[in-house]
C-alpha positions in Angstrom: 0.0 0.0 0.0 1.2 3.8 -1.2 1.7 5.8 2.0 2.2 9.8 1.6 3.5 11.0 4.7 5.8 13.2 6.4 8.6 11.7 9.2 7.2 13.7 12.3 4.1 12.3 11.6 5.0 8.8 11.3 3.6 7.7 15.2 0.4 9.1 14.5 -0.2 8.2 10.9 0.8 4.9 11.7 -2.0 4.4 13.9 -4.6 5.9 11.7 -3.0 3.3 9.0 -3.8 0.5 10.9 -7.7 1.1 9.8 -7.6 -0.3 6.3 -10.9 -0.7 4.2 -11.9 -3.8 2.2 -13.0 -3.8 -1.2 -16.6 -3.5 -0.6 -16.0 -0.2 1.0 -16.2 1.7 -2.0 -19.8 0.8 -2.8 -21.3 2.0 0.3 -19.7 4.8 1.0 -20.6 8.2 -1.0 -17.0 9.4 -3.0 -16.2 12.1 -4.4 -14.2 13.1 -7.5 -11.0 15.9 -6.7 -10.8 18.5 -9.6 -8.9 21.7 -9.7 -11.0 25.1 -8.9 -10.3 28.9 -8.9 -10.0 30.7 -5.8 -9.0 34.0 -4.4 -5.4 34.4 -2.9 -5.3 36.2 -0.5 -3.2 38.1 2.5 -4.1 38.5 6.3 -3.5 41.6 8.4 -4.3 43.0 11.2 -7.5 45.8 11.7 -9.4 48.0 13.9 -13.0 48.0 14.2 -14.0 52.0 14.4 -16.9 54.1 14.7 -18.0 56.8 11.3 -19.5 59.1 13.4 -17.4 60.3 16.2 -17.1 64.1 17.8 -16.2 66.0 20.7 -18.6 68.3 21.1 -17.1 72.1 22.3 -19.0 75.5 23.8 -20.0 77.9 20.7 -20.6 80.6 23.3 -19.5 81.2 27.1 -21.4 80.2 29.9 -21.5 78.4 33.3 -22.4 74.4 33.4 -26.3 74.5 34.3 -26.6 71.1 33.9 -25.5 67.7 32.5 -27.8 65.5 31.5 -25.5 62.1 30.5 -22.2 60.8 31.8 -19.8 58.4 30.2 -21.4 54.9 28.8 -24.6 56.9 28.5 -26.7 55.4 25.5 -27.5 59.3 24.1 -30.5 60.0 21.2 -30.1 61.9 18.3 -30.9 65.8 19.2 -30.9 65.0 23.1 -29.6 67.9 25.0 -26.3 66.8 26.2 -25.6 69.5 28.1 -27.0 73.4 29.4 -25.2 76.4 29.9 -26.7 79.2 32.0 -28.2 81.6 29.4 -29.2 84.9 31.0 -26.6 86.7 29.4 -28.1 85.3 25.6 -31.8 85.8 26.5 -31.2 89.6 27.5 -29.1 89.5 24.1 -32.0 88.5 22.4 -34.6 90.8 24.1 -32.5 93.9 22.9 -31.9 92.6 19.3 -35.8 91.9 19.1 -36.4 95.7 20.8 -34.1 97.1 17.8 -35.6 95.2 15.0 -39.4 96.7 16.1 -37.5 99.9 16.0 -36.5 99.5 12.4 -39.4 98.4 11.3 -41.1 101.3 12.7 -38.6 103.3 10.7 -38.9 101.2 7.4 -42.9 101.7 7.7 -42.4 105.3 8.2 -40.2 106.1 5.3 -42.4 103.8 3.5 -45.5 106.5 3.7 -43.1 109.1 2.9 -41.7 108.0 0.1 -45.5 106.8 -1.2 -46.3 110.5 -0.5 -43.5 112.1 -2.6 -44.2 109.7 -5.8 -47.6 111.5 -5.6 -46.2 114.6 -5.3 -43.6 114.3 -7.9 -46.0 113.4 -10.8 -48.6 115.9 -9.8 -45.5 118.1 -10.5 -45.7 119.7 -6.6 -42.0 118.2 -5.6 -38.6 118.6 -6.8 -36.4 115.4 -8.0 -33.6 116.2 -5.5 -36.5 116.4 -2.5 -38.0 112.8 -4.1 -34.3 111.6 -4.2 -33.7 112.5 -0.6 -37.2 110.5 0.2 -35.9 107.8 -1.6 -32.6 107.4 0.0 -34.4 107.7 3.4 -36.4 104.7 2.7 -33.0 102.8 1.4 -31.5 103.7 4.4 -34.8 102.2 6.7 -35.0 98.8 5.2 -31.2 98.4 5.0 -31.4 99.4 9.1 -34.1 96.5 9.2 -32.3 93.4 7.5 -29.2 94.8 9.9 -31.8 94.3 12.8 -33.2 90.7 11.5 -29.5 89.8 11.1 -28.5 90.4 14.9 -31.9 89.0 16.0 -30.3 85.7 14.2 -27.6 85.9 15.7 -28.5 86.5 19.0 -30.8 83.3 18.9 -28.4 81.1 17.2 -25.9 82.4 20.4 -29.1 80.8 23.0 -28.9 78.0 21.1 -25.4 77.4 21.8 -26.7 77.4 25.3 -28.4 73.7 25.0 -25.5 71.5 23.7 -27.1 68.4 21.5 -26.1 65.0 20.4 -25.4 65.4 16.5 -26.7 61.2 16.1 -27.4 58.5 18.5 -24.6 56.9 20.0 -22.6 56.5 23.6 -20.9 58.9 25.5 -17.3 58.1 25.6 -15.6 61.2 27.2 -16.9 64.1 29.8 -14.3 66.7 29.9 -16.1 69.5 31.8 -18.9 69.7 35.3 -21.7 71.5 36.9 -20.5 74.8 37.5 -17.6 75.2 35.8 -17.3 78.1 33.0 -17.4 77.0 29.1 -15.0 79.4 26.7 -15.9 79.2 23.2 -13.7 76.2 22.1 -13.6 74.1 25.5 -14.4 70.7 25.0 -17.2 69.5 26.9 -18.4 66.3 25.8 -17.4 63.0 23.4 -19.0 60.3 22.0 -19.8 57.8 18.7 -22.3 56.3 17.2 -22.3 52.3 16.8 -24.9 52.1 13.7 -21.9 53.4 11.2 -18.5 51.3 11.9 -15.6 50.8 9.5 -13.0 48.6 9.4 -9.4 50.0 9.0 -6.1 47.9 7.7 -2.9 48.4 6.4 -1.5 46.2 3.4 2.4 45.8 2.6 2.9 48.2 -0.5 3.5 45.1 -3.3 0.0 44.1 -2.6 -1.4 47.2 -2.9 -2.3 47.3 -6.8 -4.4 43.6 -6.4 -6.2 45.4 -3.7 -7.4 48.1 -5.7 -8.5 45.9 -8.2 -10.4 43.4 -6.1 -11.7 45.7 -3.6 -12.9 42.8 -1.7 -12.1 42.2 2.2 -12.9 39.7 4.9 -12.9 40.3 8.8 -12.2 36.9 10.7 -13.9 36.5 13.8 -14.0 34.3 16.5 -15.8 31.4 16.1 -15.5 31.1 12.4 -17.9 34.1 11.9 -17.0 36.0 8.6 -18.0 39.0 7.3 -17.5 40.2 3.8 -17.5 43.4 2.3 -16.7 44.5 -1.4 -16.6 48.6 -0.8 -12.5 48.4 0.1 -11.3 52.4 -0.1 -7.5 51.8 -0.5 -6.0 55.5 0.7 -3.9 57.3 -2.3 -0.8 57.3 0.0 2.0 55.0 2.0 2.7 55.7 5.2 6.6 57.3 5.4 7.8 54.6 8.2 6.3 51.7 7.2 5.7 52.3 3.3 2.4 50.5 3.9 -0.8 51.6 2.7 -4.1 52.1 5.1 -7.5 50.5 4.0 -10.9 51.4 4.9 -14.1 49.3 4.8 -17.6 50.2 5.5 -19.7 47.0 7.2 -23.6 46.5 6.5 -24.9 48.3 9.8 -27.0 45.0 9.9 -24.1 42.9 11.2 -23.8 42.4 15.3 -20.6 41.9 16.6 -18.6 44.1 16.0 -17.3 47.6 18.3 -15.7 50.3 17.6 -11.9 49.4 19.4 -12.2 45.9 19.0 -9.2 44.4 17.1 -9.9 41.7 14.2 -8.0 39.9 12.1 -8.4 40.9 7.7 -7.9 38.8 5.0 -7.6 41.0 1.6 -8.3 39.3 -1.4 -5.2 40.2 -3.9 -6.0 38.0 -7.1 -6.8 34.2 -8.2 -5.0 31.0 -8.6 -6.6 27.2 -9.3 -6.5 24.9 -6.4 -7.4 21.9 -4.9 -10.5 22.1 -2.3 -12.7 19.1 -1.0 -15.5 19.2 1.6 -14.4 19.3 5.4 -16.5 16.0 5.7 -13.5 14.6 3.3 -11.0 15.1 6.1 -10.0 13.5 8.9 -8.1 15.4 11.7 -6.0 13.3 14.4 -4.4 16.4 16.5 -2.0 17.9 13.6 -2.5 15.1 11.6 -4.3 15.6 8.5 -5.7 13.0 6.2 -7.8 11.8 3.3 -9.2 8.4 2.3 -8.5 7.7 -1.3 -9.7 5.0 -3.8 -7.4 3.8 -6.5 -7.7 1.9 -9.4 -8.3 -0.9 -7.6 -10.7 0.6 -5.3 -8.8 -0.2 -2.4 -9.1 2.9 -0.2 -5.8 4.2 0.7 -5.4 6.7 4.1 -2.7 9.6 2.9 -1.7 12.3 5.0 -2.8 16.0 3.2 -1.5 19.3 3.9 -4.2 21.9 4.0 -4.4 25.4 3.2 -6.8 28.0 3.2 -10.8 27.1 4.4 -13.0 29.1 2.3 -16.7 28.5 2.6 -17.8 25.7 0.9 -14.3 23.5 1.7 -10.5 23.1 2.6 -7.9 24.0 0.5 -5.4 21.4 -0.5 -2.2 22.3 -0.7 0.1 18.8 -1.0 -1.0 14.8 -0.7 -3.7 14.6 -4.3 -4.1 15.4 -7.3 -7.0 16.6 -9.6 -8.9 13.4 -10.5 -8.2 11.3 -8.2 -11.6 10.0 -6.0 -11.7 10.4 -2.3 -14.3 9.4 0.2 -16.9 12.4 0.7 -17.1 11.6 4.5 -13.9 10.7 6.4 -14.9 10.3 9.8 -18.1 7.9 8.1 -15.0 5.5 6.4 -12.8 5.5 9.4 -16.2 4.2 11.1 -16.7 1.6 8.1 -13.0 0.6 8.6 -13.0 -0.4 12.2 -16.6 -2.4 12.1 -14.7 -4.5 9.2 -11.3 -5.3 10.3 
């Protein structure tokens, strides 16, 4: 019997060997036929899970801490106030901005009349141009006074709004930087956080492979438990990091998928191209610790066991790297023939 096998394995495979199948084997158990197929190659590196939408929130106007209203780990509402500054100083603002704009309106209304007047008055021929022009002028000078008024009113409410800080999206709080009482300066950050509906993937990739990825723009994050998730909108950034001459990678995952945090670290495989391979049905193999193996049929149908070295697993088999060739027939399920083997001997 043909035995293909490495030395370091020789203990173990020796025992598997002792569980030869007669003859009769290969009509009752299902086989299957090994033929080449194409694959994707690809590379495996290291990635961070992040969050899209992430901000530190910072005071637009100056005011004391009134109140906050969430503290870090805080699940937060889009449009939620956040947090409230002490606004007297922006309502009285307001109030006068509001008293000036009913003052130029009064104005505008009053030129308004006058200049209706001296249009009369001009084409009844009882006014002089230069008097009409000055009437004119007068009411320019009234409604540009005005939109100067409704301008300040604007700002002087967008200024109160700056008093309620808000949550841009839905997401956690993940920093507080300022409390109750304290005084908020324009600029001073107050509050951070990030949503967990929009997360990303980020990677870097050696710079040889960075051509195939820009051409397959497909990429894989590996998680525990054999859970996979695949995504083929790969942005590959248009420059290489100076110390490491690598390139960073971004990926955008299907805000349906659970299991996944912004921080975690995962493990990427980028797709860089195609090859043909070997790849049979993990039913076909038999694992014995580090021991790999296959039972095949020859030409005279007497099943052989012969050690395999694996590859890759993609989704529908194992990859097959050394230990058959295309065409030759296998048993479709090992652990089923090893079975057969043993109620025969």
């Amino acid at each position: 019997m043909n035995i293909t096998r490495s030395s370091h394995s020789l203990p173990r495979l020796a025992s598997l060997l002792l569980l030869l199948i007669t003859p009769g084997f290969a009509g009752a158990q299902k086989t299957l036929t090994v033929e080449p197929r194409t694959v994707t190659e690809s590379i495996r590196v290291d990635g961070t899970v992040e969050a899209i939408n992430q901000a530190t929130l910072t005071a637009q106007t100056s005011g004391r801490v009134k109140a906050v209203h969430y503290d870090v780990d805080d699940y937060v509402t889009a449009g939620s106030v956040v947090i409230e500054l002490e606004n007297a100083e922006q309502r009285a603002r307001l109030e006068q901005a509001r008293a000036r704009k009913q003052e130029a309106q009064a104005a505008v209304d009053e030129a308004r009349k006058n200049f209706e007047r001296a249009e009369q008055l001009l084409e009844q021929g009882n006014l002089s141009q230069s008097d009409f022009d000055q009437t004119q002028s007068a009411f320019e000078r009234a409604r540009a006074r005005l939109e100067e008024a409704n301008a300040a009113v604007d700002q002087a409410e967008q200024q109160l709004s700056y008093t309620l800080i808000k949550a841009p999206y839905t997401g956690i709080v993940t920093e507080r930087f300022i409390e109750e009482g304290e005084l908020a300066q324009p600029g001073r950050k107050l509050i951070a956080g990030l949503s967990l509906e929009d997360i990303r993937v980020t990677a870097t990739v050696p710079q040889q492979y960075v051509d195939q990825v820009r051409q397959q723009k497909t990429l894989t994050v590996l998680l525990p438990g054999d859970t996979r998730i695949t995504t083929e909108e790969v942005t590959v950034y248009p420059y290489a990091d100076e110390q490491s001459h690598s390139f960073r990678i971004r990926a955008r995952i299907d805000p349906e998928v659970t299991g996944l945090y912004p921080g975690m670290f995962v493990k990427v495989r980028v797709v860089t191209g195609e090859r043909e391979t070997l790849v049979i049905p993990e039913s076909a193999l038999l694992r014995q610790g580090e021991l790999h193996a296959v039972y095949v049929l020859g030409d005279s149908e007497v099943p052989q066991l012969r050690q395999v070295r694996t590859g890759e697993r993609h989704d529908d088999g194992i990859e097959i790297l050394a230990g058959l060739q295309a065409g030759e027939t296998i048993a479709r399920d090992a652990r089923g023939a090893m079975k057969a083997a043993g109620s025969e001997q």
